[in-house]
C-alpha positions as CSV (number, residue, x, y, z in Angstrom):
1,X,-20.5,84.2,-23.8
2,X,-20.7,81.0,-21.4
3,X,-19.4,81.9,-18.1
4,X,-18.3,79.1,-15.8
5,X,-18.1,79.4,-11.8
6,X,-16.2,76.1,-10.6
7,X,-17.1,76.7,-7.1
8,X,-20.2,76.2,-7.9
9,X,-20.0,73.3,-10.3
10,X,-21.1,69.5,-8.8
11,X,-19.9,67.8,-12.0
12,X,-22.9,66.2,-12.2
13,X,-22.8,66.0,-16.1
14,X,-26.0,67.1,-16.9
15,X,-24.8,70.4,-18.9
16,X,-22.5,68.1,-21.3
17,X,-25.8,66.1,-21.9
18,X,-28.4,69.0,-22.6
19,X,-25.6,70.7,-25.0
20,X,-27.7,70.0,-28.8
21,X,-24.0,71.1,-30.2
22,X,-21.9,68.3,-28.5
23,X,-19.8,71.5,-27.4
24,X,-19.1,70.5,-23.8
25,X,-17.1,67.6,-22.8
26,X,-16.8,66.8,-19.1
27,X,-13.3,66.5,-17.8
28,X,-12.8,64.4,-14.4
29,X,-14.4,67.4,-12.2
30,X,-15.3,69.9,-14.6
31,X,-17.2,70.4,-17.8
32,X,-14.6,72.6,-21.2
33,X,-16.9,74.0,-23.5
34,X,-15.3,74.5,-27.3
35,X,-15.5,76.7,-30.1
36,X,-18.2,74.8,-31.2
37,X,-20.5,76.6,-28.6
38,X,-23.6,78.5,-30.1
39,X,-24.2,80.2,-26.7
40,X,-28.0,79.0,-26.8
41,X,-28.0,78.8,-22.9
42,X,-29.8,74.9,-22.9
43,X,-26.7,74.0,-20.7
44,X,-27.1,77.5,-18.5
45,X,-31.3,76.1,-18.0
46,X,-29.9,72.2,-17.3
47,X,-27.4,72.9,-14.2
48,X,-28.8,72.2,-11.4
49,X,-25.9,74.1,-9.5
50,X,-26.2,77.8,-11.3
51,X,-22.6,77.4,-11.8
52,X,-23.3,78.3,-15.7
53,X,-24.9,81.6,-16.9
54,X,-24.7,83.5,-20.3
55,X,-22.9,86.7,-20.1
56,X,-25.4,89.1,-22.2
57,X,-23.0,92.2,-23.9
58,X,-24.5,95.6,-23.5
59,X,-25.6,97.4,-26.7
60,X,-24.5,100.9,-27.4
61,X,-26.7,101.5,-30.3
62,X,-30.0,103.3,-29.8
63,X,-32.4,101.5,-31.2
64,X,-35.1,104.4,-30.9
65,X,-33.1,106.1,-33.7
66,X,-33.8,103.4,-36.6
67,X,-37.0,103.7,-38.3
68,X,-38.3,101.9,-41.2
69,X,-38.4,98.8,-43.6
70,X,-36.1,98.9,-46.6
71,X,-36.1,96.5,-49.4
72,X,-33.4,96.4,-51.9
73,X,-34.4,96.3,-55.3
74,X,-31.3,94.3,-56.9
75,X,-33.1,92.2,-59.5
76,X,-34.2,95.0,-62.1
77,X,-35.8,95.0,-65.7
78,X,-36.5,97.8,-68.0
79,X,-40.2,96.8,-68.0
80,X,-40.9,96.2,-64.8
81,X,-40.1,95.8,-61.2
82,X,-39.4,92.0,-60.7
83,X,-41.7,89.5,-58.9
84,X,-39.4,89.2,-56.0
85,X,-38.9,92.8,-55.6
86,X,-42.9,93.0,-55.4
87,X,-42.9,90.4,-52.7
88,X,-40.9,91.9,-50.4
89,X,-42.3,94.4,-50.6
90,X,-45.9,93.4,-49.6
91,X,-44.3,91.5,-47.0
92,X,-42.7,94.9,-45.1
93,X,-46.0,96.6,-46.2
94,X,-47.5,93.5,-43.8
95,X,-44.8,94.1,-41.0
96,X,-44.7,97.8,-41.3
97,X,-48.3,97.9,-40.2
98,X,-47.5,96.1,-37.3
99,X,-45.3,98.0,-36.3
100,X,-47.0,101.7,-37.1
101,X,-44.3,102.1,-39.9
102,X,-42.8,102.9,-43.2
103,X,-41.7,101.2,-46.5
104,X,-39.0,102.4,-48.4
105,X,-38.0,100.8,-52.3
106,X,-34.3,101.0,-52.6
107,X,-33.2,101.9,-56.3
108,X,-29.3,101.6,-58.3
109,X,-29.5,104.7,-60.3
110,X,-31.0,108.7,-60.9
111,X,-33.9,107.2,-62.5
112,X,-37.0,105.0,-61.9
113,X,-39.4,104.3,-64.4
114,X,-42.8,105.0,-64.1
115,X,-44.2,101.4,-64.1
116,X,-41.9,100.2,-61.2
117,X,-43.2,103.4,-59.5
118,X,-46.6,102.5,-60.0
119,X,-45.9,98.9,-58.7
120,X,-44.2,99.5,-55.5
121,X,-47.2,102.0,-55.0
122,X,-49.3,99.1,-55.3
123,X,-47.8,97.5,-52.7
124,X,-48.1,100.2,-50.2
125,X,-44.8,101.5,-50.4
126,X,-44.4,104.7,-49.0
127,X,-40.9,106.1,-50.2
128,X,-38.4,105.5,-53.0
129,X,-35.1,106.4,-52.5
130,X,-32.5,106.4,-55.7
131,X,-28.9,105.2,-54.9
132,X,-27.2,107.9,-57.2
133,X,-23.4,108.6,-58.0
134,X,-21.9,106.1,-59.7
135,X,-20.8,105.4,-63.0
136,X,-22.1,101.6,-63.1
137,X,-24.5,101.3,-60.9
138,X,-24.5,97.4,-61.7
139,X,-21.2,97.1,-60.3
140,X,-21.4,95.5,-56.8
141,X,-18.6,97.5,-55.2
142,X,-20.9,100.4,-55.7
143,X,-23.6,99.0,-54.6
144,X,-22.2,97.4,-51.5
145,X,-20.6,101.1,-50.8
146,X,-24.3,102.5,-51.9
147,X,-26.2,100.8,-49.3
148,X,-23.7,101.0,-46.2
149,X,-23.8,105.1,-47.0
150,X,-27.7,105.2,-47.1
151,X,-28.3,102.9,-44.0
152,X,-25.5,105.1,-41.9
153,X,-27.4,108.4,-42.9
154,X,-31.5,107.4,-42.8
155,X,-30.8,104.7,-40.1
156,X,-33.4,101.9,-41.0
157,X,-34.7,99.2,-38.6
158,X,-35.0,96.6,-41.4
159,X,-33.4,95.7,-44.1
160,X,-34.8,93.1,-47.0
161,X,-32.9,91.6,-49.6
162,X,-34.1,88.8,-52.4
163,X,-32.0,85.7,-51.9
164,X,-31.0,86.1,-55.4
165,X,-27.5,85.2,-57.1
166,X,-26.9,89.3,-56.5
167,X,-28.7,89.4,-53.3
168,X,-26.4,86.9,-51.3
169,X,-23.6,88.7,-52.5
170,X,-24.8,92.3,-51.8
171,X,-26.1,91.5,-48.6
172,X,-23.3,89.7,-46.7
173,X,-20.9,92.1,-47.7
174,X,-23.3,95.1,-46.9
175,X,-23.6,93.6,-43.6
176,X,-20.4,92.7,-42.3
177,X,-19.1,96.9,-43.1
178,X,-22.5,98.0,-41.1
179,X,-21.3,95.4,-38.2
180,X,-24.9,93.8,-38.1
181,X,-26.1,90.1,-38.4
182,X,-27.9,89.0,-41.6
183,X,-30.0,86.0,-42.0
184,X,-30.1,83.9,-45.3
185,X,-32.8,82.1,-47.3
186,X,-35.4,83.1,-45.0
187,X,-38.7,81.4,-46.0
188,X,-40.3,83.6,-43.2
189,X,-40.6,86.7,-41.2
190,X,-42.6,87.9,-38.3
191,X,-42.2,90.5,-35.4
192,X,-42.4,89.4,-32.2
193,X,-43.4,91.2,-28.6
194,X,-40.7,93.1,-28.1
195,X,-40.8,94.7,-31.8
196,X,-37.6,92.5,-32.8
197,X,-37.7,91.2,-36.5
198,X,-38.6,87.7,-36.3
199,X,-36.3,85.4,-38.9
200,X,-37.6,82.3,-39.7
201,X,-35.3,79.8,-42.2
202,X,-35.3,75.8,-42.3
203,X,-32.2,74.3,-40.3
204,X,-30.8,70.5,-40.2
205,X,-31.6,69.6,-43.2
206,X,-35.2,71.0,-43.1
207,X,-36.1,69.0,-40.3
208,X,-36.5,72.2,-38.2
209,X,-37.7,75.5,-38.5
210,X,-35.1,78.1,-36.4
211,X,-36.1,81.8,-35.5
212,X,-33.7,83.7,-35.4
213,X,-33.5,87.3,-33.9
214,X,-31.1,90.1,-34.3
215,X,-31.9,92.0,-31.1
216,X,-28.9,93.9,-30.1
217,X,-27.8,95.4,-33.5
218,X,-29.1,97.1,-36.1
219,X,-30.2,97.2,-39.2
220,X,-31.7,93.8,-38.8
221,X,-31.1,92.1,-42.0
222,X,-32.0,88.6,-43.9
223,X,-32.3,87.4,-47.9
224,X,-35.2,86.3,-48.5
225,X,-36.4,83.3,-51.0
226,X,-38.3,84.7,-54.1
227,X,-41.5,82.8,-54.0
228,X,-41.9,82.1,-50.7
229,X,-44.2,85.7,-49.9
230,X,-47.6,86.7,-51.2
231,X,-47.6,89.5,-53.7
232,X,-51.0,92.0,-52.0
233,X,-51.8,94.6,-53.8
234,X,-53.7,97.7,-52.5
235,X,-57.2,98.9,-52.8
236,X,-56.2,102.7,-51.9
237,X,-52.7,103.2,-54.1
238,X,-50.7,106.6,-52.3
239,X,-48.1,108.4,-54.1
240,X,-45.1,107.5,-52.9
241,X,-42.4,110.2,-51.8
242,X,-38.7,110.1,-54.4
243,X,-35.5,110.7,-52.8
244,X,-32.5,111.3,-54.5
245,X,-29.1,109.8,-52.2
246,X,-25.8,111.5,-53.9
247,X,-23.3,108.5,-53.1
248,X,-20.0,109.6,-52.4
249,X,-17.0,107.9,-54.2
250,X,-14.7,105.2,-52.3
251,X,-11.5,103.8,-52.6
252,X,-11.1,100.8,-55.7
253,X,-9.6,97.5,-54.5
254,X,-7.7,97.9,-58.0
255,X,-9.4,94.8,-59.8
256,X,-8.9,94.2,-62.7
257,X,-10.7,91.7,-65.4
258,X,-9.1,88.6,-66.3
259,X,-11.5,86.7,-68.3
260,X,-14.9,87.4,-69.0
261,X,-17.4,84.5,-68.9
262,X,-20.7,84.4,-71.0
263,X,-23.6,83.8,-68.7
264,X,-25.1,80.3,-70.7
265,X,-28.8,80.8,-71.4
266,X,-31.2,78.4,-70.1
267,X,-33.0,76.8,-72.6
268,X,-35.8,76.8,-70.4
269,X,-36.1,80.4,-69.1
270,X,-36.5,81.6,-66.1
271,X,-36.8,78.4,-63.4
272,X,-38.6,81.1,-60.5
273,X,-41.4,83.1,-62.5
274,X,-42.2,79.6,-64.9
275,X,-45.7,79.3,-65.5
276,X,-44.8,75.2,-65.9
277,X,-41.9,73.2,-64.1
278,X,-41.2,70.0,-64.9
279,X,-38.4,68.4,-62.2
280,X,-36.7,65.3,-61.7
281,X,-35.3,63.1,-58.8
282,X,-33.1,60.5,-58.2
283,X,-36.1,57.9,-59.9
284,X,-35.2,59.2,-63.0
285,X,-32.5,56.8,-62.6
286,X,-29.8,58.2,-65.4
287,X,-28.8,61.0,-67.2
288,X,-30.4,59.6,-70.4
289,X,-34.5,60.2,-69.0
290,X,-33.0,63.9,-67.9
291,X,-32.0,64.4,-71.5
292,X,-36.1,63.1,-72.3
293,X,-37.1,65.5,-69.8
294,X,-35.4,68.0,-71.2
295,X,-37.0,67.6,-74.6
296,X,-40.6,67.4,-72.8
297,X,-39.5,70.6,-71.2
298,X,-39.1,72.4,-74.4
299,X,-42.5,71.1,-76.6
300,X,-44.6,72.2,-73.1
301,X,-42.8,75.5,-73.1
302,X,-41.6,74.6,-69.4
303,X,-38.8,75.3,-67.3
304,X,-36.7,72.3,-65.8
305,X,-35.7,71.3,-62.5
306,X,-33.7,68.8,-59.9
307,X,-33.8,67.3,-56.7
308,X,-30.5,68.0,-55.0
309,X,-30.0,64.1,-55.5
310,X,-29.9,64.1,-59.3
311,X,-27.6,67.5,-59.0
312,X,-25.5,65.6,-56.8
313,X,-25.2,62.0,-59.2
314,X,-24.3,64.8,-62.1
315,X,-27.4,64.3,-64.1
316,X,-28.8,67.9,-63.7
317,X,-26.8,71.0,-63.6
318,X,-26.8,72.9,-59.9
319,X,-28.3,76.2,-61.9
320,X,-31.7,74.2,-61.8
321,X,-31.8,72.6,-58.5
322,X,-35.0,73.1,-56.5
323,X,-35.5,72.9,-53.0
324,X,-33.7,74.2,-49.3
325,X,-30.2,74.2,-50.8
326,X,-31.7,75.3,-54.5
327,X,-34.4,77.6,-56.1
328,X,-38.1,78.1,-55.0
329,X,-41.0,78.1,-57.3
330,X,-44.3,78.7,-57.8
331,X,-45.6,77.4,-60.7
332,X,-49.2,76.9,-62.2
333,X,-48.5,73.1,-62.2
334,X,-45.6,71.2,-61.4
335,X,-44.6,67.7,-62.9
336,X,-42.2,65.4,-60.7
337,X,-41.1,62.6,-62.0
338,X,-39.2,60.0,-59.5
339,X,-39.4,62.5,-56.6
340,X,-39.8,61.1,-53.4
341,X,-40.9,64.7,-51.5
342,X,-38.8,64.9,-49.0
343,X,-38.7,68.2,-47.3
344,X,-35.5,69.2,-48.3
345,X,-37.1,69.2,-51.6
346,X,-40.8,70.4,-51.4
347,X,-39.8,73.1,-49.5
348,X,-39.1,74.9,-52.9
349,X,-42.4,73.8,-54.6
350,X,-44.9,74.1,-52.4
351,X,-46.2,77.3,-53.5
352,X,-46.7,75.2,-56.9
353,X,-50.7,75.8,-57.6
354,X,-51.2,72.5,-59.3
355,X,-48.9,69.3,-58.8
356,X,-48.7,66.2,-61.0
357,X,-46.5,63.4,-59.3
358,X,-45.0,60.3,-61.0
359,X,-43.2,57.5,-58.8
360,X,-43.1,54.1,-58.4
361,X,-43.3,53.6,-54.5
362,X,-46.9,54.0,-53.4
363,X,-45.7,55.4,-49.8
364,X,-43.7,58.1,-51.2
365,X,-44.2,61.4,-49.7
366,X,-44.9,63.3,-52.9
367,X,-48.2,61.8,-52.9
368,X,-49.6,63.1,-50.0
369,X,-49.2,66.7,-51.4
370,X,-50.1,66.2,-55.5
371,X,-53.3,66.7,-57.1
372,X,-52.4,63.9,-59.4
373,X,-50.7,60.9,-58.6
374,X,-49.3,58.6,-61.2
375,X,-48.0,55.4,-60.1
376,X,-45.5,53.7,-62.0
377,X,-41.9,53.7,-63.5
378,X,-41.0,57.7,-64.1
379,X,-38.8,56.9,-66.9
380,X,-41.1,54.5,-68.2
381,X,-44.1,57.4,-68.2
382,X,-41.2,60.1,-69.3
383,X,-40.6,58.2,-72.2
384,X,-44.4,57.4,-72.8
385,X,-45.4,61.3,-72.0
386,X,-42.4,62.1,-74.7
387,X,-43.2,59.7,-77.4
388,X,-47.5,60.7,-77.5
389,X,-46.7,64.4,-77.3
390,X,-44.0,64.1,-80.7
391,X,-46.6,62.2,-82.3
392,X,-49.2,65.2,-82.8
C-alpha cells in the first residue's frame, strides 16, 4: 500500500507524472491516488520530498518449510505423457538444479502407466505423486480439491501448470483456495538472487516483457505456454520415487448438467504438436481465401491457424488463433500467408523450425524472421499454391 505524509508533500507534481498507470491526479495541494494504483513504487522513487513510501506487509508464512518443484500433469493420454507435460518438466528439472532441489510429476488417479513413468524419468524427475480418491478424477472440482489437499500437506515452493484450456481453469481456482498469486501464459521462468521464482509473460500488447515475483506467499504459481520450453532429456535416467495421496472427499456445490455440448473436432488436428501450420492474417483479405486455406490445410496434412486480426473480422474461428492472446506452436515449417509479424503474433510461432512467408508489402516484419520469403498477393499465391497441388 501507498502511504502518503502531507506534511511532507511540496505538491511539486512530479509523483502524478512518474505514475506509468495514470493512478495519481494532483488536487490543488495534494496528489489522490485511485484504485487504479499497482503499488509499483515509481511515484515513491520520483518525490523529491519522501512524503510517499510503500508500506511492505509482513509475511507469516515460513518459507523455509516449502520445498520442491511441482508440475501438474492435467493434459493426459493413454499412450503417453503429453509434450507440454514433458516441458515443464525439463524446465523445473533446469530450475531445480539451481536451486539444489526436487521435481515432483503430479498425477489424477491410482495408476500411472509405465511409459509416462519412463518419460518423466527422462526428464529428471525425481518423484511422482498420484492424486487418489475420487470417483472422476477428470472432474475439475476434484481436481481443484486434489491439488489444494496435496500442496497444504507436502508444502511445495513451486507450482507449474500448462496454460492449457484445463490448466487456466485448474490453476486459478487452485490458487485463490491456497491464498497465493498465480501468473498466466508465462513464456518464461528464471530464479533470481534471493531464490524467488522469476515470472516472465509479455504485457501491453507484447511490447514489454514484465517479471513478475511472488515473494511473500507461497506456493509460487504460473501457467505456462506449451511450446514455449525445451524438452532435455537425460543421459543418467533415476528411478523415480511413487506416492500414493488418499484425497479426502468435500462438500458438492450441487451442479447439476443442463446440456451437454459435443466438443467439434478439428479437421486439422492438434494446432500445438502439428508437424505443419499453415496460418492466415488480415492479407488474406476475406473469408473466401480462409476457406482455400483450409482445403490446402487438409491435402498437406496441416493444422490451420489465425492472426488475432482475422479471428477478430470473423474469418477464422478463436479455437485456432495463434499468438500472445492465442496458441503457441512449434512446427517443422510454418506457412503465413498475409501476416505482417507483429509481435503480438510471432510470439506464438517463433519456435517454428522452418518459416515460409507470403505478403505483399516488402517492409513487413514477417520477413525479417522467414527462411523464405514470397512476395506478392497472398490470396493470389493461395489460390495458385491450391490450384497446382489439386492438379497432381
Amino acid at each position: 500500500m501507498i502511504r502518503f505524509d502531507k506534511e511532507k508533500c511540496i505538491s511539486c507534481g512530479k509523483c502524478e507524472k512518474a505514475c506509468p498507470f495514470g493512478s495519481i491526479q494532483m488536487t490543488e495541494h495534494y496528489p489522490v491516488l485511485d484504485a487504479s494504483c499497482k503499488e509499483c513504487g515509481q511515484c515513491v522513487k520520483a518525490c523529491p520530498a519522501g512524503a510517499l513510501n510503500v508500506e511492505k506487509k509482513e509475511s507469516t508464512i515460513d518459507k523455509t518449510k516449502y520445498q520442491g518443484f511441482w508440475v501438474v500433469g492435467v493434459e493426459r493420454e493413454e499412450s503417453q505423457l503429453k509434450k507440454v507435460t514433458l516441458e515443464l518438466l525439463s524446465e523445473a528439472r533446469r530450475l531445480a538444479d539451481r536451486k539444489n532441489s526436487t521435481v515432483t510429476l503430479i498425477v489424477f488417479g491410482d495408476f500411472i502407466p509405465s511409459a509416462w513413468k519412463e518419460a518423466a524419468e527422462r526428464t529428471g524427475c525425481d518423484k511422482i505423486i498420484l492424486l487418489a480418491g475420487g470417483k472422476n478424477t477428470a472432474d475439475m472440482d476434484f481436481r481443484v480439491g486434489a491439488v489444494v489437499q496435496a500442496v497444504r500437506a507436502e508444502k511445495p515452493e513451486v507450482v507449474l501448470f500448462p496454460a492449457t484450456a484445463d490448466g487456466r481453469d485448474l490453476a486459478p481456482k487452485a490458487a485463490c483456495r491456497l491464498q497465493t498469486g498465480l501468473t498466466a501464459d508465462c513464456t518464461g521462468l528464471d530464479i533470481n538472487e534471493e531464490g524467488n521464482l522469476v515470472q516472465i509473460r509479455p504485457t501491453y500488447g507484447g511490447s514489454i516483457m514484465a517479471s513478475i515475483l511472488t515473494p511473500e506467499h507461497r506456493p509460487q504459481m504460473a501457467t505456462i505456454r506449451p511450446n514455449v520450453m525445451k524438452i532435455k532429456w537425460k543421459e543418467e535416467v533415476k528411478p523415480a520415487e511413487t506416492e500414493l495421496f488418499q484425497v479426502k472427499p468435500e462438500n458438492s456445490f450441487g451442479r447439476v448438467i443442463i446440456e451437454v455440448i459435443q466438443e467439434m473436432e478439428s479437421a486439422f488436428g492438434n494446432l500445438e504438436e502439428a508437424a505443419i501450420v499453415i496460418a492466415g492474417g488480415y492479407g488474406l483479405k476475406n473469408g473466401e481465401n480462409f476457406r482455400k486455406m483450409y482445403k490446402l490445410c487438409e491435402k498437406l496434412h496441416a493444422s490451420a491457424g489465425a492472426t488475432r486480426k482475422a479471428v477478430d473480422e470473423g474469418w477464422a474461428p478463436a479455437e485456432i488463433q495463434i499468438g500472445q492472446t492465442g496458441k503457441t506452436v512449434a512446427p517443422d515449417l510454418y506457412i503465413a500467408f498475409g501476416i505482417s509479424g507483429a509481435l503480438q503474433h510471432t510470439l506464438g510461432m517463433s519456435r517454428a523450425k522452418r518459416v515460409i512467408a507470403v505478403n505483399n508489402d516488402p517492409g513487413a516484419p514477417i520477413f525479417g524472421i522467414c527462411d523464405t520469403a514470397i512476395l506478392g498477393d497472398a490470396g493470389e499465391v493461395l489460390s495458385a499454391m491450391l490450384e497446382q497441388i489439386e492438379e497432381k
